[in-house]
C-alpha positions in Angstrom: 16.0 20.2 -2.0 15.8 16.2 -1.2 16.3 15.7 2.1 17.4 12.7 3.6 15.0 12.9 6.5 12.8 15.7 7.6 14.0 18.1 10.2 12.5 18.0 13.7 8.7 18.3 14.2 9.0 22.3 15.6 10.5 22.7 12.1 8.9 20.7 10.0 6.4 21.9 7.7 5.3 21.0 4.2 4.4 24.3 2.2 4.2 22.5 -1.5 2.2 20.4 -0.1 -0.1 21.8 1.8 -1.2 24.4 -1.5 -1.0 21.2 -3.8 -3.4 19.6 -1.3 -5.3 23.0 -1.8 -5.8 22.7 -5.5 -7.1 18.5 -4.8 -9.7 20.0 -2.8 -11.0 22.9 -4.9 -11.5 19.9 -7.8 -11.5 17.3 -6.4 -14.2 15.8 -3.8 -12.3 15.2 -0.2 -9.1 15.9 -1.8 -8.3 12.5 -2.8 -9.5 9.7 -5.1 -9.3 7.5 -2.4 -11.1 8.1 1.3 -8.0 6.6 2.9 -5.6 8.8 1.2 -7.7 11.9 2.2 -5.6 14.6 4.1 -8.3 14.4 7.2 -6.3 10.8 7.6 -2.6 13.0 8.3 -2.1 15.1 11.1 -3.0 19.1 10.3 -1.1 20.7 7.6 1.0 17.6 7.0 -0.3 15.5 4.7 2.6 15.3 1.8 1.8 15.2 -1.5 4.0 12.5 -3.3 6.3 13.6 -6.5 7.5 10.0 -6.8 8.3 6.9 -5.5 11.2 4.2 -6.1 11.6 0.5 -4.2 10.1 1.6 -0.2 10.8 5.1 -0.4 8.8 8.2 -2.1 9.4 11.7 -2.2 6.8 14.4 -1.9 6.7 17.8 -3.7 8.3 19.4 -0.9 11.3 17.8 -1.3 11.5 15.4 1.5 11.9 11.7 1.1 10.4 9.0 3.8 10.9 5.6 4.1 6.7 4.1 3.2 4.8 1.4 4.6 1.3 0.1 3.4 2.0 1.3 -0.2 -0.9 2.3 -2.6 -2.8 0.8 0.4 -1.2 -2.8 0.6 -1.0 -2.6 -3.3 2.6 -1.7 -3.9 4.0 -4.9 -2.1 7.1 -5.3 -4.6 8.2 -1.7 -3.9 8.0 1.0 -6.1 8.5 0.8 -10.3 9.8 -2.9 -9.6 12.2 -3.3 -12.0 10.8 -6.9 -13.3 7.0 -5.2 -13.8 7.9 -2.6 -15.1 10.1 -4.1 -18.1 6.8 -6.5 -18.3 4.7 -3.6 -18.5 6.8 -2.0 -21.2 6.9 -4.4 -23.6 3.2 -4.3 -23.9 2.9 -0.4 -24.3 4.2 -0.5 -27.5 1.8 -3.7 -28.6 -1.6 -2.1 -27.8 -3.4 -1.5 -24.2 -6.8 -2.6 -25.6 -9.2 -4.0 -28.4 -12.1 -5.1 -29.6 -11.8 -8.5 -29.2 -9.8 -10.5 -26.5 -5.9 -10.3 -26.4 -3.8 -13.6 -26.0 -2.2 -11.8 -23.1 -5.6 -12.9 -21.8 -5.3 -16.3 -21.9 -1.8 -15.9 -20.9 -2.9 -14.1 -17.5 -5.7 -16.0 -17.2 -3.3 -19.9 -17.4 -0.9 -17.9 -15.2 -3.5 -16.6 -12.4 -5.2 -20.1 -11.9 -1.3 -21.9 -11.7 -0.7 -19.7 -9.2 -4.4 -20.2 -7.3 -5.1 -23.9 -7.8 -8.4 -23.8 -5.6 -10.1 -21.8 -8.4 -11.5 -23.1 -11.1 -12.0 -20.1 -13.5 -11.1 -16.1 -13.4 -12.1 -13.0 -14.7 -10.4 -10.0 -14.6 -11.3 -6.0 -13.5 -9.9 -3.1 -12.7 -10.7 -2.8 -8.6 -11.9 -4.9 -5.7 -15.4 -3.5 -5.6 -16.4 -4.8 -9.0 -15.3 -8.2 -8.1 -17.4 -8.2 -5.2 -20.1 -7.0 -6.6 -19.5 -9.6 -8.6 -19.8 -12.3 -6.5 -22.9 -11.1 -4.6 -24.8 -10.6 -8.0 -23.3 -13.9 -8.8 -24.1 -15.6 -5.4 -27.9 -14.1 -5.8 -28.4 -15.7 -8.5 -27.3 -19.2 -8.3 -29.3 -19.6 -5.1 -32.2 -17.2 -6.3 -31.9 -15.3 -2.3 -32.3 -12.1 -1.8 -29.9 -11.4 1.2 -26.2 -11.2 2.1 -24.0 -11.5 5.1 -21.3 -9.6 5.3 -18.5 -10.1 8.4 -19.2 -6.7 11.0 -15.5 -7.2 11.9 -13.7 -6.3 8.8 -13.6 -2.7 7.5 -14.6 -2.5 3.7 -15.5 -5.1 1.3 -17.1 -2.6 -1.7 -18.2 1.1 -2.5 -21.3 -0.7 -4.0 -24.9 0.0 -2.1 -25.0 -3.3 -0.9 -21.7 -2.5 1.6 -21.7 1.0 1.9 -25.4 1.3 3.4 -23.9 -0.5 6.5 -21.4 1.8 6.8 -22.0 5.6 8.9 -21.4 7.3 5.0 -25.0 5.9 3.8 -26.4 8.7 2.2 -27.9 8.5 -0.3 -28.2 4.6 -0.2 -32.4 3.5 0.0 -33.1 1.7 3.1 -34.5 -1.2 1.1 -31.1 -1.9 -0.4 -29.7 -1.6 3.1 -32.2 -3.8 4.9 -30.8 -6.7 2.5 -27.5 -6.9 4.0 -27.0 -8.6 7.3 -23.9 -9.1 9.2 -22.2 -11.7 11.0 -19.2 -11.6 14.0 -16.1 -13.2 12.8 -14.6 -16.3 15.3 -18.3 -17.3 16.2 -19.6 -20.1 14.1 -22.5 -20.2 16.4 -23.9 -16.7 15.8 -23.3 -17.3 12.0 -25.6 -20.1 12.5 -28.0 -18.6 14.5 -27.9 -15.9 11.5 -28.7 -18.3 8.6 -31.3 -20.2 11.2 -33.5 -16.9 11.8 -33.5 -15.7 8.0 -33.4 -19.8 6.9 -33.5 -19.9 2.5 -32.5 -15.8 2.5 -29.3 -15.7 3.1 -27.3 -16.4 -0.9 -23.7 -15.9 0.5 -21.3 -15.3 3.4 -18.8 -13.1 2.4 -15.8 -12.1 4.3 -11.8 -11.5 4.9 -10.8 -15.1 5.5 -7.8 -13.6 8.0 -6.7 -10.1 9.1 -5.1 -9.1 12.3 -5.6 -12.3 14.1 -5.2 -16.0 13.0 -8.8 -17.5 12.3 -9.7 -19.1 15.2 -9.1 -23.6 15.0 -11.6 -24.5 12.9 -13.5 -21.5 12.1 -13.4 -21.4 8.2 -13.1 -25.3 8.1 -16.5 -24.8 10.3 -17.9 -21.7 7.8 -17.7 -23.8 5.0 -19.7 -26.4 6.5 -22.6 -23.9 8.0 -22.6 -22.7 3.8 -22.9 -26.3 2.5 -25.4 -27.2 5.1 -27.5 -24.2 4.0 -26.8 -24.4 0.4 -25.1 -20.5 0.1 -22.3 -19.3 -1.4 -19.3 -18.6 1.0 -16.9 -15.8 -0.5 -13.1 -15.1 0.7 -12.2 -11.4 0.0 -8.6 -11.8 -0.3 -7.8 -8.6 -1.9 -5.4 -8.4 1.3 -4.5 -11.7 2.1 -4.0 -12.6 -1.9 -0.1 -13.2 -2.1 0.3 -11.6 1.4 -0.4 -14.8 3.5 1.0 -17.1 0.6 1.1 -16.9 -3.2 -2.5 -18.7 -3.5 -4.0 -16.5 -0.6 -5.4 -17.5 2.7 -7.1 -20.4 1.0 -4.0 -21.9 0.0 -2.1 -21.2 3.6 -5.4 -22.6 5.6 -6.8 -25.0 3.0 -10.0 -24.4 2.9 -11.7 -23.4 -0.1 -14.3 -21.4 -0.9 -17.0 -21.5 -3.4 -16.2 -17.3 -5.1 -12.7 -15.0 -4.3 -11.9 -11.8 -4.8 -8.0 -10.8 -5.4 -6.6 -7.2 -5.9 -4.0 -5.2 -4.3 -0.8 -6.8 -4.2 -1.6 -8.6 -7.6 -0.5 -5.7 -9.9 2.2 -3.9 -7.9 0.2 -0.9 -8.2 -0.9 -1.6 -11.5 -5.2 -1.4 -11.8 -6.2 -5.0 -12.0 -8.1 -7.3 -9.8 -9.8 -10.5 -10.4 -12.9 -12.9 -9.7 -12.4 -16.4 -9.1 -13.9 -19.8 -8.4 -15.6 -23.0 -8.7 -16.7 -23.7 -12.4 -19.7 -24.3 -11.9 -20.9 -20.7 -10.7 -18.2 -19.0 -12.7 -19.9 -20.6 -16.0 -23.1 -18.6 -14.9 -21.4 -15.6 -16.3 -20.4 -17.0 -19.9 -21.9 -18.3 -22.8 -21.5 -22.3 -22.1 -24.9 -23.0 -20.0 -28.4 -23.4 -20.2 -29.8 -20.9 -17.0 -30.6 -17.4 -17.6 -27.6 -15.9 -18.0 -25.5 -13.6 -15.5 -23.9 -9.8 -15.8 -20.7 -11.2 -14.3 -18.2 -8.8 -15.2 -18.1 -6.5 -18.8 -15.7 -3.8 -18.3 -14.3 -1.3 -21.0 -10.7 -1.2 -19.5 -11.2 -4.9 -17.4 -8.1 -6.3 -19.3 -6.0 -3.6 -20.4 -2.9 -5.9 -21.6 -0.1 -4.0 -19.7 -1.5 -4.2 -16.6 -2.4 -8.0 -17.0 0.9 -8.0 -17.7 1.9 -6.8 -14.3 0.2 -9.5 -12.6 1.8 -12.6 -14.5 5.3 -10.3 -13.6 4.2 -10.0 -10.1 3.2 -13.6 -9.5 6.2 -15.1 -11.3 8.2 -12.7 -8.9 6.2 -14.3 -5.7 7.0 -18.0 -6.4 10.6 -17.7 -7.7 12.2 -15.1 -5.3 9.9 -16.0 -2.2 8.7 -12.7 -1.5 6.1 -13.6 1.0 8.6 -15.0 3.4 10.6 -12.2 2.6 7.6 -10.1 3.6 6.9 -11.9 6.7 10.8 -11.9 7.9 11.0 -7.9 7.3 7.4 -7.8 9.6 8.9 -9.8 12.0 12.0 -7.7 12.6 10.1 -4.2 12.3 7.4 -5.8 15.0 10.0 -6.6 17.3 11.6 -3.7 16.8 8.8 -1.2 17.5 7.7 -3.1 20.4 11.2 -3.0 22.0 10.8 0.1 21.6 7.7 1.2 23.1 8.7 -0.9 26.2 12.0 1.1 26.6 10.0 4.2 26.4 7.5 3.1 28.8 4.0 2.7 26.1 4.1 -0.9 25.3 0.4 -1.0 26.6 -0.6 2.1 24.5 1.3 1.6 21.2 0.0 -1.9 20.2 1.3 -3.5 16.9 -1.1 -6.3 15.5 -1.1 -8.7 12.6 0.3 -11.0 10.6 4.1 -10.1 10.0 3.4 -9.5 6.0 0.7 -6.9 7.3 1.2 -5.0 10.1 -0.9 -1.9 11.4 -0.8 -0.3 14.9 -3.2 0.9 17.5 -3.1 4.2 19.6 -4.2 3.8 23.1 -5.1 6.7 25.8 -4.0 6.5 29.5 -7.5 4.5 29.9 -6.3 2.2 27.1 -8.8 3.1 24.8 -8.3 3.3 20.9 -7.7 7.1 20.3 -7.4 9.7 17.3 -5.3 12.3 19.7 -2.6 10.3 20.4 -2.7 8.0 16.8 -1.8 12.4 15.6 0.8 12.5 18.0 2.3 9.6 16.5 1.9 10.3 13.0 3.5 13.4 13.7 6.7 12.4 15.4 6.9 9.5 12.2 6.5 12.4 9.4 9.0 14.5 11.2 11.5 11.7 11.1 11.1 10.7 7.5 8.4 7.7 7.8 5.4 7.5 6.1 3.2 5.2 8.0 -0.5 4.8 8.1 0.1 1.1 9.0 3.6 -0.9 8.9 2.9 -2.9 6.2 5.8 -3.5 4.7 7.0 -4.5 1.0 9.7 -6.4 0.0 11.3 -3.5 -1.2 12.5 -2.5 2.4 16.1 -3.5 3.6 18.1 -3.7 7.1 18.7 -0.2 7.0 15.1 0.6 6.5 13.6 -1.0 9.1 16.5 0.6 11.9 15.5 4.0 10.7 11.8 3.0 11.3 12.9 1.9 14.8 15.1 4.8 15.9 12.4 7.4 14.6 9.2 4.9 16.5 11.2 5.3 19.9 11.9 9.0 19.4 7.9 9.5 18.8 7.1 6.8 21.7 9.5 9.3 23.9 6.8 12.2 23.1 3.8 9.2 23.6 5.3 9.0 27.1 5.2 12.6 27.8 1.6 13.4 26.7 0.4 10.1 28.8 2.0 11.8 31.9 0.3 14.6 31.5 -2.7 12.9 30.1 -3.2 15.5 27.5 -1.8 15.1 24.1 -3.2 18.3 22.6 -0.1 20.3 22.9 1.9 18.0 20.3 -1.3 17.7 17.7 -0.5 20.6 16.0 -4.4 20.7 14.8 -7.7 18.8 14.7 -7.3 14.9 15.5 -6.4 13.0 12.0 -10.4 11.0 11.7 -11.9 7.8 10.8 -12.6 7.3 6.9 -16.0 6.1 7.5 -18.3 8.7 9.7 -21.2 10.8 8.9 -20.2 14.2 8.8 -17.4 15.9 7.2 
C-alpha cells in the first residue's frame, strides 16, 4: 500500500525492509555499496529500502513514500528521473554506451564542461570522485617530483584510495609507510598551513581540500592558500565534488574567484548518473596525454570513464543549471527549510540542541545533548520522529525538485520530533525513544 506518510513512530515499522536489508547483508559487505548508506547510519530496524524514486520523493519496498533530502548523497540535485536527463540519457541508449575508440559525445561533454567551468583549462572524465583525486595527487607528485600530501583535517572524505583512508580510524589494512606520507592541515589558519609547508620545506606536492562546506571560508583564506602554494611551488587542489554546481554553476572557484591549479567535480554533475571529472591548468593536465616531452603520467584510463549516456547527463544537467537557475533555486528552497526548522526548534524549546549549518544549497544538522555536545542518542531520536512522519533526512540538502508544500511538511514533521527532543532533554535520557543501538559514525574502527 503507498502511503502518503507513515503512521506514528509506536506504529511504525518497516518489515520489507528490514528482510531486504537482511538479504544486503548476507552478500553484500556492511549491507550497502556505500558506508553512508549502510543501515548502522538509520535508527534500529528502520532503515528503508527504496523501490523508487521520482522529483524529491522515493518510495521504499514497504510501501511508504517520504519526502528526501541529500539525494544519492548530494548527487541527485535535479530530483529524481529529471525529465530533461533522462530524455538526454535516452537518446544515447539506443546509439551505443561504449567503444573502442573516443565518441564525439566526448568532445561534446568535454566543450560543454569547460563552458561551464572557465577557470579550467582541460578535463577528463571518470566514473567517481576518488579516481579523480587520486588523480590529482599522482598528478600533483609528479609535476613537483614530492613525495608528500596535505590533506584539510576538517573535511570528512576526499578518497577510498590509501593515501586518504590511512588517516581515517578504518585503516586496516593500509601500510604505515603509505600513511606516514599524508599530512594534514586545519582549514581557516593560513598560518598553521605555513608552518606545515615550512617544517617539511620541498615535501609537500599539493594542498588539497573542500574549498567551502558548512561555513563561508574565512576573508582571504583561499586568496591566502593560493599564495602559500605559489610561494612554495605545490599544487593546490579544490575538491568540489560538493560545491560543483551547488555554490554556482562553475563551483566555489567561480563564486569566490580564486583558482586553483587541479579540481575535482562529481555529484551533482550527473543527477545521479556515474560520472565525475578532473580539471585544470594545461599545463599539468598535458602531463597526462600524448603532447609533451616529460615522462609521461597515468592520469586517468578507465574502461567505463566515458560511457556516452551518462556524459550525456552532465551536458543535460549543466544546460539545466545555467538556463533555469537552479542553484538560486536551491539556495531559496534552503533558506526557507532553514528558517523553518529553526522556528521550529525555538518554539519547541531545542534551538541550542538542534543546530542547522551550511550554505542554504547544502544543509545538514547537528544533534546536541543537554551539555551541548554533538551526540548519536539524540541524532536517533530525531531520525526516528523524521521516518515516522514521512522524511528521509540524513542531512537537509535539498534538490530543486522540492516545492512549497514540501518543505511545510518537513517543518510540521521537524517540530513534532523537536516536541520529543524536548522531552528526552528534560529527562536527560533519550534511550526510551531510540528504539535500539544509537545510529554510528561511518568512519570508526570496529564494527
Amino acid at each position: 500500500m503507498d502511503t502518503e506518510h507513515p503512521v506514528s513512530t509506536g506504529e511504525f515499522a518497516l518489515p520489507r525492509s528490514r528482510a531486504a536489508n537482511e538479504r544486503l547483508h548476507a552478500m553484500v559487505p556492511g549491507g550497502a555499496h556505500t558506508y553512508a548508506k549502510g543501515d548502522d547510519q538509520y535508527p534500529e530496524n528502520l532503515a528503508p529500502v527504496i523501490s523508487h524514486g521520482r522529483g524529491a520523493h522515493v518510495w521504499d519496498v514497504d510501501g511508504n513514500r517520504y519526502i528526501e533530502y541529500g539525494s544519492g548523497l548530494r548527487s541527485v540535485s535535479l530530483g529524481h528521473a529529471h525529465p530533461r536527463v533522462t530524455e538526454a540519457v535516452r537518446r544515447e541508449l539506443d546509439r551505443g554506451s561504449n567503444f573502442v575508440r573516443p565518441s564525439i559525445v566526448e568532445a561534446d561533454a568535454a566543450e560543454r564542461f569547460l563552458a561551464t567551468v572557465p577557470t579550467a583549462e582541460m578535463v577528463k572524465f571518470t566514473k567517481n570522485g576518488s579516481d579523480a583525486t587520486t588523480a590529482a595527487v599522482r598528478l600533483a607528485r609528479a609535476v613537483t617530483g614530492r613525495p608528500r600530501v596535505a590533506v584539510c583535517r576538517d573535511h570528512p572524505f576526499f578518497s577510498t584510495d590509501d593515501w586518504f583512508i590511512g588517516t581515517t580510524p578504518m585503516h586496516a589494512g593500509i601500510p604505515a609507510a603509505t600513511t606516514d606520507l599524508t599530512l594534514t592541515f586545519p582549514y581557516g589558519d593560513l598560518a598553521a598551513t605555513e608552518e606545515l609547508l615550512g617544517r617539511y620545506r620541498d615535501e609537500v606536492a599539493c594542498l588539497i581540500l573542500e574549498p567551502a562546506t558548512h561555513t563561508e571560508p574565512p576573508p582571504g583564506y583561499l586568496a591566502g592558500l593560493r599564495e602559500l602554494a605559489d610561494r612554495h611551488r605545490c599544487v593546490l587542489v579544490f575538491d568540489e565534488m560538493i560545491t560543483g554546481l551547488r555554490w554556482s554553476e562553475a563551483g566555489a572557484q567561480g563564486l569566490y574567484g580564486v583558482v586553483p591549479d587541479l579540481s575535482t567535480f562529481g555529484k551533482a554533475l550527473g543527477n545521479g548518473f556515474a560520472v565525475s571529472a578532473l580539471a585544470g591548468r594545461r599545463e599539468l593536465m598535458e602531463r597526462g596525454g600524448l603532447r609533451h616531452s616529460d615522462d609521461r603520467v597515468f592520469l586517468l584510463s578507465t574502461t567505463h570513464g566515458a560511457e556516452t549516456h551518462s556524459l550525456a547527463a552532465a551536458m543535460a544537467v549543466q544546460t539545466t543549471y545555467t538556463e533555469e537557475g537552479i542553484t538560486a533555486r536551491l539556495h531559496a528552497l534552503g533558506e526557507k527549510l532553514a528558517a523553518g526548522v529553526r522556528d521550529a526548534a525555538a518554539s519547541m524549546g531545542v534551538a541550542d540542541h538542534l543546530v542547522v549549518r551550511g550554505r542554504a544549497s547544502n544543509l545538514v544538522f547537528a544533534t546536541l545533548d543537554g551539555n551541548g555536545r554533538p551526540s548519536q542518542e539524540y541524532r536517533t531520536l530525531f531520525l526516528r520522529r523524521l521516518l515516522a512522519g514521512g522524511v528521509l533526512a540524513p542531512s537537509f540538502v535539498v534538490s530543486s525538485a522540492l516545492d512549497d508544500t514540501d518543505i511545510d511538511r518537513t517543518v510540521d514533521v521537524v517540530a513534532q520530533a523537536c516536541a520529543v527532543y524536548r522531552k528526552a532533554l528534560d529527562t536527560a535520557d533519550p534511550t526510551p525513544w531510540l528504539g535500539g543501538r544509537p545510529v554510528q559514525p561511518v568512519f570508526r574502527r570496529k564494527a
